[in-house]
Biopython code that builds the backbone (N, CA, C, O; Angstrom):
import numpy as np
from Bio.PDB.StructureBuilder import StructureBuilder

atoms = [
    (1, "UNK", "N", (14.272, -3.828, -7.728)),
    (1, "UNK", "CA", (14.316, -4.197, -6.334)),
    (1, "UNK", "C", (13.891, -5.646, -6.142)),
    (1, "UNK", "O", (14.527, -6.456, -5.468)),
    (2, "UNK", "N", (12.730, -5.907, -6.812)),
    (2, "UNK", "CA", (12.419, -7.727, -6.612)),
    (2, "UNK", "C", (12.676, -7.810, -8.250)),
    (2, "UNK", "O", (12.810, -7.025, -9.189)),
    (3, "UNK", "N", (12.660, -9.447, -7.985)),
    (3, "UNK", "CA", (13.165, -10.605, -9.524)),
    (3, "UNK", "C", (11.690, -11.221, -9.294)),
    (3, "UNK", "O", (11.223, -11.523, -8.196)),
    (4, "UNK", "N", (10.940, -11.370, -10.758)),
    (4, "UNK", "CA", (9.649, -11.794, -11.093)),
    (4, "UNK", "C", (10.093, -12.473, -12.453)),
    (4, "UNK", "O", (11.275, -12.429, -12.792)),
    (5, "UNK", "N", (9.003, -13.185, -13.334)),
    (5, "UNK", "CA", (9.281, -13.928, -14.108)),
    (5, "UNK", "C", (8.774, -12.893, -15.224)),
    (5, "UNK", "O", (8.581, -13.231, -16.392)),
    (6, "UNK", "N", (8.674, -12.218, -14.969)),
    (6, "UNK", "CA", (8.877, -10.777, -15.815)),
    (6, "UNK", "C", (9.693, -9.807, -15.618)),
    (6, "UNK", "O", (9.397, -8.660, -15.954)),
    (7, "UNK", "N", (10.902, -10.129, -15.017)),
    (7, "UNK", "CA", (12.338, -9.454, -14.269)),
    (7, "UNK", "C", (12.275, -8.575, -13.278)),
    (7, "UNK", "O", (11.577, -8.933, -12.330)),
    (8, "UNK", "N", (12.771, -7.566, -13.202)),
    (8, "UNK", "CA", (12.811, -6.864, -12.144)),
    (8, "UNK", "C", (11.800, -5.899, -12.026)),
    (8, "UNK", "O", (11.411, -5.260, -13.005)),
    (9, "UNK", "N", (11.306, -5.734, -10.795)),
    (9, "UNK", "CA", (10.008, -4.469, -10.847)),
    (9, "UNK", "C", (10.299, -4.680, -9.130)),
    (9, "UNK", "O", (10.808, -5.471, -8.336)),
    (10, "UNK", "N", (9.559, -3.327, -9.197)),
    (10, "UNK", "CA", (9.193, -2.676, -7.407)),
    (10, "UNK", "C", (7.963, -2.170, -7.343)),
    (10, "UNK", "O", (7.518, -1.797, -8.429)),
    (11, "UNK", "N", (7.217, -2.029, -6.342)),
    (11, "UNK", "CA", (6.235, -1.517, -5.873)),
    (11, "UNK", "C", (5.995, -0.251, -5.232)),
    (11, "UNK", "O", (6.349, -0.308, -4.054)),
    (12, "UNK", "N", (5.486, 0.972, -5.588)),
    (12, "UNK", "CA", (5.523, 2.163, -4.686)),
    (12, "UNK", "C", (4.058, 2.371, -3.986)),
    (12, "UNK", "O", (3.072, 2.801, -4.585)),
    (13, "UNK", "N", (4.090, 2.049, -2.830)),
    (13, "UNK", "CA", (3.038, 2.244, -1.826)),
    (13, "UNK", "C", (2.696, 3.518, -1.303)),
    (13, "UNK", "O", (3.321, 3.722, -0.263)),
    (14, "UNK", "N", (1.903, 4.507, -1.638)),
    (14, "UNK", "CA", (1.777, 5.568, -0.974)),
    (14, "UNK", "C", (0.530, 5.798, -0.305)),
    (14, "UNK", "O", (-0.558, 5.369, -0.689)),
    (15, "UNK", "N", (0.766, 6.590, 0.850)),
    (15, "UNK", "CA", (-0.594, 7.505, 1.599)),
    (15, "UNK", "C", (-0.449, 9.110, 1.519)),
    (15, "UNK", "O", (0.368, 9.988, 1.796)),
    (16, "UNK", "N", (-1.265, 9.014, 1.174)),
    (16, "UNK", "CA", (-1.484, 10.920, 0.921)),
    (16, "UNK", "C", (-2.787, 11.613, 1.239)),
    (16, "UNK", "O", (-3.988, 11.351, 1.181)),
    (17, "UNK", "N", (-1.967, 12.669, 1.620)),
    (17, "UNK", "CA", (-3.273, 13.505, 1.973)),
    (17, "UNK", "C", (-4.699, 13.834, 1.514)),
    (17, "UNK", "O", (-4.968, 13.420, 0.387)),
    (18, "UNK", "N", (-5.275, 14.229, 1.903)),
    (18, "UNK", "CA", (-6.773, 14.836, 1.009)),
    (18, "UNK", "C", (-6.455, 15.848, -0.606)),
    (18, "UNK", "O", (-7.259, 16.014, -1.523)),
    (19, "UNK", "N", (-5.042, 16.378, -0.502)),
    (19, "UNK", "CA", (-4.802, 16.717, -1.851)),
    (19, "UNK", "C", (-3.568, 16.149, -2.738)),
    (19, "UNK", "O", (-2.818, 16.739, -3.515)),
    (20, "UNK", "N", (-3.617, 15.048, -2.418)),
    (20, "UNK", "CA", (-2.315, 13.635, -2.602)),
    (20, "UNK", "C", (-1.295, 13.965, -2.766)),
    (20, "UNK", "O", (-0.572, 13.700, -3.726)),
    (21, "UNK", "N", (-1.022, 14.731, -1.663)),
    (21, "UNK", "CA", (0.025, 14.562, -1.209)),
    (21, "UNK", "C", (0.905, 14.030, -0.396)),
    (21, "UNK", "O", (0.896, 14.332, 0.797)),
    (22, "UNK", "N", (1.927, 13.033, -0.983)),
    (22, "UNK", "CA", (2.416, 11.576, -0.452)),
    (22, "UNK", "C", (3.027, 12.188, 1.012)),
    (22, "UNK", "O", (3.875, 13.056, 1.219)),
    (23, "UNK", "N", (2.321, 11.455, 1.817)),
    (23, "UNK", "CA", (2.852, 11.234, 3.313)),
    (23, "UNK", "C", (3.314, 10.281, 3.945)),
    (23, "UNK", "O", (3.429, 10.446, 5.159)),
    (24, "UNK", "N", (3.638, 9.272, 3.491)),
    (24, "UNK", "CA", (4.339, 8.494, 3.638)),
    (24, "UNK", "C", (4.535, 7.465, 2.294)),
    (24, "UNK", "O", (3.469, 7.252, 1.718)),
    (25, "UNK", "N", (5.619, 6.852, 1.753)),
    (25, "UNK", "CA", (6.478, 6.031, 0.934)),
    (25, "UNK", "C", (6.507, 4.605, 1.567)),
    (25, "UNK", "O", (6.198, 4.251, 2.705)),
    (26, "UNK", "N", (6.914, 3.974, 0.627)),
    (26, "UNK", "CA", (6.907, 2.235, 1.142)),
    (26, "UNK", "C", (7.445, 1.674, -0.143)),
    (26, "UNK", "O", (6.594, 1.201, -0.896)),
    (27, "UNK", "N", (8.792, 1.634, -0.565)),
    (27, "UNK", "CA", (9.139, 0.529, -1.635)),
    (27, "UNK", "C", (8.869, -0.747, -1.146)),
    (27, "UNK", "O", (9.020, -0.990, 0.051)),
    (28, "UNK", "N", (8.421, -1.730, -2.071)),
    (28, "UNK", "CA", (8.442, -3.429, -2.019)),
    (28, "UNK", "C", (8.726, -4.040, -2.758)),
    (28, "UNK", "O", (8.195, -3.547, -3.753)),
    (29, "UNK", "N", (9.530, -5.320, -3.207)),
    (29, "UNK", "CA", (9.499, -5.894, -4.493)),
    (29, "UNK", "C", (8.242, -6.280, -5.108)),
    (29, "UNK", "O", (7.245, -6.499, -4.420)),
    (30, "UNK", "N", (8.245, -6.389, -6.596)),
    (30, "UNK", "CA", (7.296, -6.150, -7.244)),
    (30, "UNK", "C", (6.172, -7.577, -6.768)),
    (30, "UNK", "O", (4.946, -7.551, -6.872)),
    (31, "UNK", "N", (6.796, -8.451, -6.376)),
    (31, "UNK", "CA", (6.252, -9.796, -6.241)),
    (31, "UNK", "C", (5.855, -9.788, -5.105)),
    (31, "UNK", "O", (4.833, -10.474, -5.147)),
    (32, "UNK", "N", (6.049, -9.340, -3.766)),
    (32, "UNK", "CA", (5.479, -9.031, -2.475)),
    (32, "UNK", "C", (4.129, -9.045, -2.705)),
    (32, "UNK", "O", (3.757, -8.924, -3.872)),
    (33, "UNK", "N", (2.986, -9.220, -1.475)),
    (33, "UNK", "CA", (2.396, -9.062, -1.407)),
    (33, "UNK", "C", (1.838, -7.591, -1.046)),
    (33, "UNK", "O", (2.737, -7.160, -0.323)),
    (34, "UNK", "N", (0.663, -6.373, -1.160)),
    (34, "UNK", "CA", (0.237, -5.820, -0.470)),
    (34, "UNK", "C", (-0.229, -5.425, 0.922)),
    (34, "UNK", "O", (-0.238, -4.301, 1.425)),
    (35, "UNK", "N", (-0.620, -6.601, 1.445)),
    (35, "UNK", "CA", (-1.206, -6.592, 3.002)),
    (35, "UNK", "C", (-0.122, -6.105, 3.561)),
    (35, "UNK", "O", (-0.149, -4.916, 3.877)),
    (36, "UNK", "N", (0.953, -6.803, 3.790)),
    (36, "UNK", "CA", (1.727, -6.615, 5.334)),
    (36, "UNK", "C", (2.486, -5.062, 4.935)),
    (36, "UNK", "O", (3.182, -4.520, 5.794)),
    (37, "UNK", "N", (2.321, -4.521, 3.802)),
    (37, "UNK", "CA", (2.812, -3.169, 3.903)),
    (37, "UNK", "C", (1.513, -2.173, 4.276)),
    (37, "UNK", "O", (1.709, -1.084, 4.814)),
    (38, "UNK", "N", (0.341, -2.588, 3.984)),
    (38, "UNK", "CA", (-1.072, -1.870, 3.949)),
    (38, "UNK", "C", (-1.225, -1.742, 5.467)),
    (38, "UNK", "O", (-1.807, -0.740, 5.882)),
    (39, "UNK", "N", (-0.724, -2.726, 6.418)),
    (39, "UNK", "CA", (-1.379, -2.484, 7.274)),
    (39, "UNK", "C", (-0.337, -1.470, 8.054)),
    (39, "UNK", "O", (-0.729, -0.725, 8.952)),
    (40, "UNK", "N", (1.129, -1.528, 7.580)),
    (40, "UNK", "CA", (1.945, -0.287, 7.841)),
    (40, "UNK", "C", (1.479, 0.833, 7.704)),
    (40, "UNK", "O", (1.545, 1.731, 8.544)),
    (41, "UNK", "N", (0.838, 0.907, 6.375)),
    (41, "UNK", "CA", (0.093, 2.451, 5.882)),
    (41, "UNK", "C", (-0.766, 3.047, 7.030)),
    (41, "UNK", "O", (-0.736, 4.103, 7.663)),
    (42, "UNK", "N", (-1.636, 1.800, 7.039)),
    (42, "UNK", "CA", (-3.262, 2.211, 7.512)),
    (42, "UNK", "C", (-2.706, 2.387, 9.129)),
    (42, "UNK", "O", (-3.602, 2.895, 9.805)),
    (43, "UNK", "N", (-2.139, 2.258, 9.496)),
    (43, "UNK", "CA", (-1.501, 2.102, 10.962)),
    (43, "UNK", "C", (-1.476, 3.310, 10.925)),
    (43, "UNK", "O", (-2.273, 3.735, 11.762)),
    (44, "UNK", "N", (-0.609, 4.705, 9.997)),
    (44, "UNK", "CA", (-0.884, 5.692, 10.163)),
    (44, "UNK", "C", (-1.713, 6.777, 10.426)),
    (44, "UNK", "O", (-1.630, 7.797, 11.110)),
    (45, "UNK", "N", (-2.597, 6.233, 9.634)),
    (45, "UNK", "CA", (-4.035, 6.853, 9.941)),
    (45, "UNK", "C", (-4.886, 7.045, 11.150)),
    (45, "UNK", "O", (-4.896, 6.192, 12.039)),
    (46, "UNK", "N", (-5.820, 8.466, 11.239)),
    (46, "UNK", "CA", (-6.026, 8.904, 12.137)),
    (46, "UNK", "C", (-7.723, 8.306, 12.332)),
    (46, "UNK", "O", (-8.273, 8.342, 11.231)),
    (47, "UNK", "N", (-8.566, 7.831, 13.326)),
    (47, "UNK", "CA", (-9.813, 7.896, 13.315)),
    (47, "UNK", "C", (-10.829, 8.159, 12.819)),
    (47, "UNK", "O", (-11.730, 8.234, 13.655)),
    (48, "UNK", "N", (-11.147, 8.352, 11.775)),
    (48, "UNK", "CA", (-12.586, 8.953, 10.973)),
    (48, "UNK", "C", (-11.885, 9.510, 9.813)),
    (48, "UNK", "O", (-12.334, 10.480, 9.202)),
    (49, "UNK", "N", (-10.631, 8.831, 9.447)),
    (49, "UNK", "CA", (-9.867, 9.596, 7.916)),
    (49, "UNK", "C", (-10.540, 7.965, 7.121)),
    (49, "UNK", "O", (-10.535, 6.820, 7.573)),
    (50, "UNK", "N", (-10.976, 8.421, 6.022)),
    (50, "UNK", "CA", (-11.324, 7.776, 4.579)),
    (50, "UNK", "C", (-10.081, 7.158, 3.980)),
    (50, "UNK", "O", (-9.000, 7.746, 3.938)),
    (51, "UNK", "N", (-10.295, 5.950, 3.524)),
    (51, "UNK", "CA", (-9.377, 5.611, 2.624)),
    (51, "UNK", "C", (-10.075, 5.004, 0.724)),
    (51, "UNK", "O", (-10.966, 4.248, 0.338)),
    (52, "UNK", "N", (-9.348, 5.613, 0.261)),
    (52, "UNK", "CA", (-9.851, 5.402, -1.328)),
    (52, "UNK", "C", (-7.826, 4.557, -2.036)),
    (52, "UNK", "O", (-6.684, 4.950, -2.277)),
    (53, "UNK", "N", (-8.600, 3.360, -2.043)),
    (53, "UNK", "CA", (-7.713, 2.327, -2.546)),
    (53, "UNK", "C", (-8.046, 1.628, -3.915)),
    (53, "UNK", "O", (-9.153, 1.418, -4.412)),
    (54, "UNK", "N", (-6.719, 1.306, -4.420)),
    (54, "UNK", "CA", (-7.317, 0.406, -5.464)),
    (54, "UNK", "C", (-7.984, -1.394, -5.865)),
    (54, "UNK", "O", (-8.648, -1.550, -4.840)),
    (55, "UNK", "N", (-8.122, -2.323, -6.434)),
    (55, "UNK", "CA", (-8.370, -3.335, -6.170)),
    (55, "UNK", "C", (-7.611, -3.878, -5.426)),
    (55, "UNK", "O", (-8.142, -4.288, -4.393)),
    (56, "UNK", "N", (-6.299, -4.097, -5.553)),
    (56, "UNK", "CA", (-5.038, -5.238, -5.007)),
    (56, "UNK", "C", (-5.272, -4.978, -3.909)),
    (56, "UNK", "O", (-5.135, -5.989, -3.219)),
    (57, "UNK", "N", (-5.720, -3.688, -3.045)),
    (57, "UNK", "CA", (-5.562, -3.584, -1.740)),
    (57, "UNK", "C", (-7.233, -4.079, -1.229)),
    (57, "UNK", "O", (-7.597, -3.939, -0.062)),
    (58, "UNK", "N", (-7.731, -4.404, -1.829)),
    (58, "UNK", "CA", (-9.341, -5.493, -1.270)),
    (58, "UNK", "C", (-9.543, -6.678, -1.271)),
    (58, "UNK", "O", (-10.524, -7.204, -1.797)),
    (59, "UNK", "N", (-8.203, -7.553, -0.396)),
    (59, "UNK", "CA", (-8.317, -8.560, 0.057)),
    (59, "UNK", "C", (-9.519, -8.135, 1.710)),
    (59, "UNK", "O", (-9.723, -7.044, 2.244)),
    (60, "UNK", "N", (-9.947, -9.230, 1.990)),
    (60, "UNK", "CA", (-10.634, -9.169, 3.310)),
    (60, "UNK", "C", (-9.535, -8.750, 4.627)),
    (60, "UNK", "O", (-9.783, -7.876, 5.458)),
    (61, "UNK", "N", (-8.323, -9.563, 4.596)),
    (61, "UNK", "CA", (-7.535, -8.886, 5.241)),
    (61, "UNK", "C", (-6.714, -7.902, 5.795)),
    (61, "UNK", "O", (-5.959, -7.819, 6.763)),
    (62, "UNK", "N", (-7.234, -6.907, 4.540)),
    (62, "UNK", "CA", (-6.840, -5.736, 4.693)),
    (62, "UNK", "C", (-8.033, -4.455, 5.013)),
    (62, "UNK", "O", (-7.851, -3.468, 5.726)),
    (63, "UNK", "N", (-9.408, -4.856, 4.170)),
    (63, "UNK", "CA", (-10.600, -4.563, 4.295)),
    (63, "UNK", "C", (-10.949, -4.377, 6.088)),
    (63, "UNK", "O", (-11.542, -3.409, 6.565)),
    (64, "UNK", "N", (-10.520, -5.326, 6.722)),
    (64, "UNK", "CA", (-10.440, -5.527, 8.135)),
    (64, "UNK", "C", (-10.018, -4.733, 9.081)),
    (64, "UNK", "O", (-10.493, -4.541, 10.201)),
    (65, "UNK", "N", (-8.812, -4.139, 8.415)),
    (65, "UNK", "CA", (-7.833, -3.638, 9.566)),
    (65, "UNK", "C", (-8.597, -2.260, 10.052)),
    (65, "UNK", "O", (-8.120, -1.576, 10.957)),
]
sb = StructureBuilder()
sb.init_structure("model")
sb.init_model(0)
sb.init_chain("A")
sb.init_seg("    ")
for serial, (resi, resn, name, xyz) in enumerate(atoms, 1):
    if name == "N":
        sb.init_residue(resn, " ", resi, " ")
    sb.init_atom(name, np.array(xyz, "f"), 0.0, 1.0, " ", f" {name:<3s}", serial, name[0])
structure = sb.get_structure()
């Protein structure tokens, strides 16, 4: 889906439930950034739901939302 200087790669963004189960999908090219799809994710989310992420997604800007 994206061209990198390591060729082609994509990104699969998921949110899932408390027993991960994917509730929503998000392809990106591999070279995209995280944020502007994260804050698509987190947009979903309900009030007092937890999120357990990995590093790439702990920029401050996303930490924020």
């Amino acid at each position: 889906m994206g061209q990198s200087r390591g060729g082609l790669s994509t990104k699969i963004h998921a949110l899932v439930n408390e027993t991960g189960v994917p509730v929503r999908l998000k392809l990106t090219p591999g070279q995209d950034h995280n944020a502007p799809v994260c804050r698509i994710l987190l947009g979903q989310l309900q009030l007092g739901q937890s999120v357990l992420a990995d590093k790439a997604y702990g920029a401050d800007c996303i930490r924020n939302v």
